[in-house]
DRENTOR-972370 format. One record per residue (C-alpha): residue number from 0; residue in three letters; chain; z negated, x negated, y. Coordinates in steps of 0.05 Angstrom, whole numbers, always signed. Each point is the difference from the previous one (the first is absolute). Layout:
N
NUM; ALA; A; Z; X; Y
...
//
This chain:
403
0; UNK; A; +0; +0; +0
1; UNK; A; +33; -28; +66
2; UNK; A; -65; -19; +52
3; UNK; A; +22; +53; +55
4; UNK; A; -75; -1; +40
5; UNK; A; +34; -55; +52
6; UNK; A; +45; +53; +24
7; UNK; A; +6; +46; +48
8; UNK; A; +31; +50; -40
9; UNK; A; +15; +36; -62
10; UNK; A; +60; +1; -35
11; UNK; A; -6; +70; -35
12; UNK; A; +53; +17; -48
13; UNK; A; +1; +88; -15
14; UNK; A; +6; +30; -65
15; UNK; A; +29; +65; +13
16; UNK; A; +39; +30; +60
17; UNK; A; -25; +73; -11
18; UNK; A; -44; +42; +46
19; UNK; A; -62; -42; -3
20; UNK; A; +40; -48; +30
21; UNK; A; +36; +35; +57
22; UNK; A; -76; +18; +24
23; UNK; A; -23; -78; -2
24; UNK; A; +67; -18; +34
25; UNK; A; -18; +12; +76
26; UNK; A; -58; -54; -20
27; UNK; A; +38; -42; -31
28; UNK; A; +56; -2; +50
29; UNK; A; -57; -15; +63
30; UNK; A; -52; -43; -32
31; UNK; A; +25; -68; +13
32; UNK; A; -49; -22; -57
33; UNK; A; +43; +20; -50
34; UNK; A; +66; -19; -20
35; UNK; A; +43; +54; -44
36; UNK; A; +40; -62; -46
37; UNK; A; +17; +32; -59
38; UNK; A; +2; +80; -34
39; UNK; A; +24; +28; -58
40; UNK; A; +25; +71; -15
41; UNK; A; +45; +24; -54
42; UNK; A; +40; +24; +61
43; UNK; A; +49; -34; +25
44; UNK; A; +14; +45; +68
45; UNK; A; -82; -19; +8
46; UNK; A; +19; -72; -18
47; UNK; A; +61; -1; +42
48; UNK; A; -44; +28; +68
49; UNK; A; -63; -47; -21
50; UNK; A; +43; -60; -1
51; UNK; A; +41; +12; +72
52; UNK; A; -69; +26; +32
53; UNK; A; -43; -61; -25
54; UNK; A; +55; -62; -6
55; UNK; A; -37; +3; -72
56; UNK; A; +9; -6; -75
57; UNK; A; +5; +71; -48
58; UNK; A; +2; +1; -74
59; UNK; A; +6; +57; -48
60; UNK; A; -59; -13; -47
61; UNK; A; -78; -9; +28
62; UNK; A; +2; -67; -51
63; UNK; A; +53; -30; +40
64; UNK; A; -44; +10; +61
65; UNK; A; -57; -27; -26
66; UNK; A; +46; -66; -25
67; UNK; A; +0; -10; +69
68; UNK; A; -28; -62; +23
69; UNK; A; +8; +8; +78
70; UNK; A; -46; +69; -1
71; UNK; A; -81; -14; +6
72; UNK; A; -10; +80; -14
73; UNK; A; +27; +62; -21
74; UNK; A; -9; +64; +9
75; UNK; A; -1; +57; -49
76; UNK; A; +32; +63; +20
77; UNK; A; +40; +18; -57
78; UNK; A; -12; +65; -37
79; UNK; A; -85; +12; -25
80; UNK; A; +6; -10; -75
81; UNK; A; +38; -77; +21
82; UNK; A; -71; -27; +38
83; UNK; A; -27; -25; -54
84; UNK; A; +54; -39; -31
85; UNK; A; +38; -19; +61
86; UNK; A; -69; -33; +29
87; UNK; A; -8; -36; -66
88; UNK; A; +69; -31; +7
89; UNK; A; -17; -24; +74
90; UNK; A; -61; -25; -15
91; UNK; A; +26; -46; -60
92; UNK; A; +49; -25; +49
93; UNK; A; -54; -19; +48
94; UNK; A; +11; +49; +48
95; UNK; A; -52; +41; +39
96; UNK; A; +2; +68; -13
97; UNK; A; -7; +63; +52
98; UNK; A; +15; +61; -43
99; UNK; A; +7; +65; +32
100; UNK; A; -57; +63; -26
101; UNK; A; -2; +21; -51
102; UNK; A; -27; -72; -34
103; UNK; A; +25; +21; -63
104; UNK; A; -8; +68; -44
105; UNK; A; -54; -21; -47
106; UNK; A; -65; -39; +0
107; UNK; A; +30; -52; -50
108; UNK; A; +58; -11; +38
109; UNK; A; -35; -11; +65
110; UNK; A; -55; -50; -31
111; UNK; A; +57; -32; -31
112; UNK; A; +34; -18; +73
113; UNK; A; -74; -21; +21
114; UNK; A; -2; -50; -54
115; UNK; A; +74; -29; +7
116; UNK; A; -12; -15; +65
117; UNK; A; -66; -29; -22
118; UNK; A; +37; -45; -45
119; UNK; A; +55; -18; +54
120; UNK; A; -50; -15; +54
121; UNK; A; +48; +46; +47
122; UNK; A; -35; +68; +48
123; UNK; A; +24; +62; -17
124; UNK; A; -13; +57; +48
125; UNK; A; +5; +71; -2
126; UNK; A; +28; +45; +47
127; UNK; A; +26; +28; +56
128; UNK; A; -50; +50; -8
129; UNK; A; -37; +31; +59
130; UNK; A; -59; -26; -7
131; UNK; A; +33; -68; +34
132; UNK; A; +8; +56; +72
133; UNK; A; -34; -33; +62
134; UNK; A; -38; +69; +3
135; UNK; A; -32; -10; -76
136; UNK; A; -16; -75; +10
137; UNK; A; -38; +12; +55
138; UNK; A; -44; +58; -19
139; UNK; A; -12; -34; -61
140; UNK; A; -26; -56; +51
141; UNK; A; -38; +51; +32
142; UNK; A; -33; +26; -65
143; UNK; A; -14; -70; -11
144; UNK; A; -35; -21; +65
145; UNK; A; -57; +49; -16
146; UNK; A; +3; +30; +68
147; UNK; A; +4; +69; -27
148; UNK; A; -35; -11; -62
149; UNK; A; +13; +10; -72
150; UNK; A; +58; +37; -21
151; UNK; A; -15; +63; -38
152; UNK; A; +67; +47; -8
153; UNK; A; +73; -4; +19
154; UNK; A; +53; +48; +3
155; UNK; A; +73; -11; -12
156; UNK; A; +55; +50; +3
157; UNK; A; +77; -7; +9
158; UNK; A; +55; +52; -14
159; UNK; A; +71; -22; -6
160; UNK; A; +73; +21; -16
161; UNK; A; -11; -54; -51
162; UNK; A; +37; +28; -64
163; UNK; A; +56; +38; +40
164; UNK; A; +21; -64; +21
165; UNK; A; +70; -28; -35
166; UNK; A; -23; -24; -65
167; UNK; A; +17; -47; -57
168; UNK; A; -10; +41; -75
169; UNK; A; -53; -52; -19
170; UNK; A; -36; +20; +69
171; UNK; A; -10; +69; -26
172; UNK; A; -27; -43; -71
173; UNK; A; -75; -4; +2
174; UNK; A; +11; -57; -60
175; UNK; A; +45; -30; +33
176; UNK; A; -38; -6; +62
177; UNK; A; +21; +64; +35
178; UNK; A; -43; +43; +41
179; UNK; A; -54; -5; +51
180; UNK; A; -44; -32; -40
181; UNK; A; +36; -64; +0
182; UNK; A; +35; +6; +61
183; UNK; A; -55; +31; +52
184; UNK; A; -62; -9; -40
185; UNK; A; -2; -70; +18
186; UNK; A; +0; +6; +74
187; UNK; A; -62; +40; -1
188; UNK; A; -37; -19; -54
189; UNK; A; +10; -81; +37
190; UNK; A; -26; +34; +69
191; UNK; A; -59; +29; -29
192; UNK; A; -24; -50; -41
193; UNK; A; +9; -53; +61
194; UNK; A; -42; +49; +40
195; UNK; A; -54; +16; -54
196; UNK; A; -6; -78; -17
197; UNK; A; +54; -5; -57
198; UNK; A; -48; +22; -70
199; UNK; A; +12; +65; -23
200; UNK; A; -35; +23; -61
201; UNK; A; +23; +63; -21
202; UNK; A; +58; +41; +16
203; UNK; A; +7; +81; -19
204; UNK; A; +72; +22; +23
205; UNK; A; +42; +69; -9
206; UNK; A; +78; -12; -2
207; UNK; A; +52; +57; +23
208; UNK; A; +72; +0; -37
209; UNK; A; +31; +60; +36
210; UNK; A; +71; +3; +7
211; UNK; A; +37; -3; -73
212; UNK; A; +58; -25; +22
213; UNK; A; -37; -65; +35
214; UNK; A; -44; -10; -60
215; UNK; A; -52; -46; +17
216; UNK; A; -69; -4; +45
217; UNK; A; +14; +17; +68
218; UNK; A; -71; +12; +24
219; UNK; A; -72; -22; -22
220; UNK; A; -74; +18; +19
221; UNK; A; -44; -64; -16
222; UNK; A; -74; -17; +8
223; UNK; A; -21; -66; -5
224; UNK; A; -81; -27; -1
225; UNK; A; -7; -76; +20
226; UNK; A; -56; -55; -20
227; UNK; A; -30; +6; +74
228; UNK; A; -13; +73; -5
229; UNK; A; +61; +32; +38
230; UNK; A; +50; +43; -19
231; UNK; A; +61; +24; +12
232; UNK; A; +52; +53; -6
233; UNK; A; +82; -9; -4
234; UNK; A; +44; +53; +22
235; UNK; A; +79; -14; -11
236; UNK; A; +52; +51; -7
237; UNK; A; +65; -17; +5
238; UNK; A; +37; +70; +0
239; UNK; A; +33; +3; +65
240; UNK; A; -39; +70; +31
241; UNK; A; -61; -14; +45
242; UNK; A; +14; -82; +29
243; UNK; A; -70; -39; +12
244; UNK; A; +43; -39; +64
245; UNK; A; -20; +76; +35
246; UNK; A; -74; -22; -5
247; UNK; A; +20; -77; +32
248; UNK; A; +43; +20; +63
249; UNK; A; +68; +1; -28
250; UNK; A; -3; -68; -14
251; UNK; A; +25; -16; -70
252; UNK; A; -11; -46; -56
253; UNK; A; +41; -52; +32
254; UNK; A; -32; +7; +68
255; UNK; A; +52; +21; +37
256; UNK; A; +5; +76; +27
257; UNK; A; +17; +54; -37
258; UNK; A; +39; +72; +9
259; UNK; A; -43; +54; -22
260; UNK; A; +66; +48; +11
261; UNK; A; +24; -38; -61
262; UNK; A; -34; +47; -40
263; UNK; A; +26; -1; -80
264; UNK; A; +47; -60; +12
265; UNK; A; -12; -32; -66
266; UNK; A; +17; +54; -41
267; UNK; A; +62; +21; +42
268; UNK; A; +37; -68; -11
269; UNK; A; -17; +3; -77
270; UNK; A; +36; +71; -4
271; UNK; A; +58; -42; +13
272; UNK; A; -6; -34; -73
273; UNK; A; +17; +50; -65
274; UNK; A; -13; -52; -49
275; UNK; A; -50; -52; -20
276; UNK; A; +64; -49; +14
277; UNK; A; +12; +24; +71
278; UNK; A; -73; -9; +23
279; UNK; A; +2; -76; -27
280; UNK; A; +74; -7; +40
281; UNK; A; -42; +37; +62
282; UNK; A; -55; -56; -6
283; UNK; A; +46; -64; -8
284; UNK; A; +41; +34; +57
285; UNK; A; -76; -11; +48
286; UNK; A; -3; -74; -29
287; UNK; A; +14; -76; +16
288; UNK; A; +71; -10; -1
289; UNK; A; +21; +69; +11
290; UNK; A; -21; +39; +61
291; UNK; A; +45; -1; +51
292; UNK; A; -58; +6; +53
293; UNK; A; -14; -56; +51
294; UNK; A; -57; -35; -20
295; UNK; A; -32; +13; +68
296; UNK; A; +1; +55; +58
297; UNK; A; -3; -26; +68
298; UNK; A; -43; +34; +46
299; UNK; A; -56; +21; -71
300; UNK; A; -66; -11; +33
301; UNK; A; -39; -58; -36
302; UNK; A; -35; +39; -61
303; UNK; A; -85; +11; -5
304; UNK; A; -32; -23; -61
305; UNK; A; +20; +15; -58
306; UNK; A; -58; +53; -44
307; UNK; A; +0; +40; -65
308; UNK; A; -33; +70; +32
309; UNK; A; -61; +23; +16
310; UNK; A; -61; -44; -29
311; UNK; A; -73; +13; +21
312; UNK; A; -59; -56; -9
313; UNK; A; -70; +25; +6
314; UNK; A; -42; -50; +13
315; UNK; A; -69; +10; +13
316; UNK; A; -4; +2; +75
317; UNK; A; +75; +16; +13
318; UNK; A; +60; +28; -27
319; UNK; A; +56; -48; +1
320; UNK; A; +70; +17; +6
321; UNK; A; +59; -39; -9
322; UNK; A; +68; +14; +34
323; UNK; A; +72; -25; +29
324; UNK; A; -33; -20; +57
325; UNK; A; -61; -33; -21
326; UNK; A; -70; +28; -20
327; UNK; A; -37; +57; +26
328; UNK; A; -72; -3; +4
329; UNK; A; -46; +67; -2
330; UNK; A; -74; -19; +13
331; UNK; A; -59; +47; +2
332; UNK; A; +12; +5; +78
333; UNK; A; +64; -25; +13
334; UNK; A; +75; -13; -16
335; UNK; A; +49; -56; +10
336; UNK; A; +63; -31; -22
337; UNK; A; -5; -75; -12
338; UNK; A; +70; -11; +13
339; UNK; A; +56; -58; -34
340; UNK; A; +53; -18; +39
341; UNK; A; +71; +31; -35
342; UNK; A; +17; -54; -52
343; UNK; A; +56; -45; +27
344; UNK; A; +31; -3; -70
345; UNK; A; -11; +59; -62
346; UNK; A; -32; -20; -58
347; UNK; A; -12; -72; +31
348; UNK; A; -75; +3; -36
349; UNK; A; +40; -12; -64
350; UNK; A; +29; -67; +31
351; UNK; A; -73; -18; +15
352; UNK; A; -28; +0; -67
353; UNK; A; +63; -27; -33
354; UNK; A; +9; -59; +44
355; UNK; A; -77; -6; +13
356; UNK; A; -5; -1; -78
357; UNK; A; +63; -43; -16
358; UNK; A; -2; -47; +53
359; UNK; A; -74; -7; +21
360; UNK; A; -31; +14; -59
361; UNK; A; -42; +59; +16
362; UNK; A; -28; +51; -54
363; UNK; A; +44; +65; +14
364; UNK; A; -27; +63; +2
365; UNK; A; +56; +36; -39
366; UNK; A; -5; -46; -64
367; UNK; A; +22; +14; -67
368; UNK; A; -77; +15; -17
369; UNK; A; +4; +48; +50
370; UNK; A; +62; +35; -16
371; UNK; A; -23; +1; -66
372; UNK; A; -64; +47; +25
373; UNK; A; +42; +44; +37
374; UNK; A; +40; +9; -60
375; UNK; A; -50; +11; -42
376; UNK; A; -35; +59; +54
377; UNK; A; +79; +28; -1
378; UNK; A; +2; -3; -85
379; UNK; A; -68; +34; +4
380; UNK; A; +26; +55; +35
381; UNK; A; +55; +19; -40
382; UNK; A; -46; -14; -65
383; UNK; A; -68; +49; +27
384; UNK; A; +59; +52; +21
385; UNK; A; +27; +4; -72
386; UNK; A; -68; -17; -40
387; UNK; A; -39; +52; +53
388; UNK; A; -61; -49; +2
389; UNK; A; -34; -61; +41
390; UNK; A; +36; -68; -9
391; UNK; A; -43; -59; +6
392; UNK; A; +34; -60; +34
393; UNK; A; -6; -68; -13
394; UNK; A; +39; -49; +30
395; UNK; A; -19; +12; +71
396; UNK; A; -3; -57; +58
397; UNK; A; -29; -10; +55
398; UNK; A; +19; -2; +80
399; UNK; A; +3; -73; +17
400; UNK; A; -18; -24; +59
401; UNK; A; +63; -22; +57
402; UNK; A; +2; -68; +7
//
């Protein structure tokens, strides 16, 4: 494994030019501490745009990429039920590894990535997830500072369009890594365990499966206990009706303003696809390599943080509540917003720990230990739902400090 902590920056090769990607891009394209050197993407209109965009290398196959010697890391955002092996073959070549949520779709497969890059001495992060918002990080400070004492519950609740969006058929697969459980889970279940200090030990979860012809989860109800004494409850549904962004000003996931008068959009665009085969040509027609749409609007105003809807942390002496703007405080007596600036560059917190870990040597946050116990709480849910019982959990870590 090259020696890349002398440099300035990373040389990140992608594996996988789907959606996940396209979200990451406006990072990637800004954040002059990485360099995009290398993707691959069984593609080759993906290939094609990655290579006149970037002045970069594309192969076909994920091994080739990894066979690259000029890449320092990759990152994983090919399809869920690839994590696990694609990581493996990074981390063999020496690469660092940041692999999209979720980790993997088992236990064994995610303690198995832990321990190859164990064995390759490499980092391997988790995420984007939302627990790596400005908003999160610094209630979770907050929490931590003691000024409002010990946190006793937290309330998290987002409703999406989620499964009306253009899907894959293995999207609509709960094996195969389909559903919100996989897909959204991990977003909350990261926030709330950052905010409740990380060790869950029990989880006791309902599941709703709806809509026959999109035959997977698309909404949970969890509860979750932690070693501190807290609790909390999830909320997701991801059904398209009532939208959680109504509760946070309009501003959506992405933390840029929203149209409430764009009521039902979701499921309006997918009555344009009759057939399982038509929805997957409507999705690849949204992705990297084949929209037609500029890759920026002049004039957009610079988005708010980016959130995951509404989330509640009662402390002991305040309620604390995160949002695209920063953190709002509600004392016994009074209320205020403790304000962060609008971020400069989205998702830039990512950059942070993956530089900070691969070039400075810091202990990340989002680890593969950690993305291992998120994984585990999002496994537990589907597993109480079907079993209709309590699931103890036992590979849970802690918050570690910043450095």
């Amino acid at each position: 494994m090259a020696d890349v902590t002398k440099r300035e920056r990373l040389r990140l090769g992608v594996a996988g030019l789907g959606r996940a990607f396209m979200l990451m891009l406006p990072t990637f394209r800004q954040d002059q501490r990485v360099a995009l050197v290398a993707a691959a993407d069984p593609r080759p209109q993906a290939r094609r745009r990655f290579a006149e965009e970037f002045s970069a290398r594309t192969f076909a196959s994920v091994e080739e990429l990894c066979a690259d010697a000029d890449i320092d890391a990759v990152y994983i955002a090919t399809p869920h039920q690839f994590h696990a092996a694609h990581a493996a073959l990074a981390a063999a070549a020496g690469k660092h590894v940041l692999v999209e949520k979720p980790m993997a779709l088992t236990i064994e497969d995610c303690r198995a990535m832990v321990a190859a890059a164990a064995r390759a001495n490499i980092r391997l992060l988790v995420g984007h997830s939302h627990s790596f918002d400005a908003p999160y990080l610094h209630a979770a400070e907050l929490v931590r500072s003691g000024r409002f004492g010990a946190v006793r519950m937290i309330h998290a609740c987002n409703y999406t369009d989620f499964l009306y969006r253009p899907r894959r058929r293995e999207e609509l697969d709960t094996q195969q890594g389909g559903g919100v459980i996989f897909s959204q889970a991990p977003h909350q279940v990261d926030v709330v365990r950052l905010l409740a200090g990380g060790r869950a030990t029990t989880a006791r979860a309902l599941t709703g499966a709806w809509d026959p012809a999109r035959p997977t989860e698309g909404a949970y109800s969890a509860l979750l206990t932690f070693e501190n004494g807290a609790f909390a409850s999830l909320t997701y549904s991801g059904y398209g009706r009532f939208d959680t962004d109504e509760f946070c000003g309009w501003i959506g996931e992405s933390g840029r303003r929203r149209d409430p008068e764009k009521y039902g959009a979701a499921r309006k665009q997918l009555r344009e696809a009759a057939t399982a085969d038509e929805e997957e040509a409507l999705k690849n027609r949204r992705g990297y390599g084949m929209s037609t749409a500029p890759a920026a609007s002049a004039g957009v105003p610079r988005p708010l943080h980016q959130h995951f809807g509404s989330v509640i942390v009662s402390c002991e002496h305040a309620d604390l509540r995160p949002t695209a703007e920063g953190v709002t405080i509600y004392a016994d007596e009074k209320r205020w917003l403790e304000a962060l600036p609008a971020p400069e560059i989205p998702r830039a917190e990512v950059i942070d720990e993956l530089v900070g870990a691969v070039l400075h040597g810091r202990s990340p946050l989002h680890s593969g230990e950690w993305g291992l116990a998120t994984m585990e709480v999002c496994l537990a849910i589907l597993q109480s739902a079907q079993e209709r019982k309590e699931i103890p959990l036992t590979h849970q870590v802690g918050v570690p400090f910043r450095q």
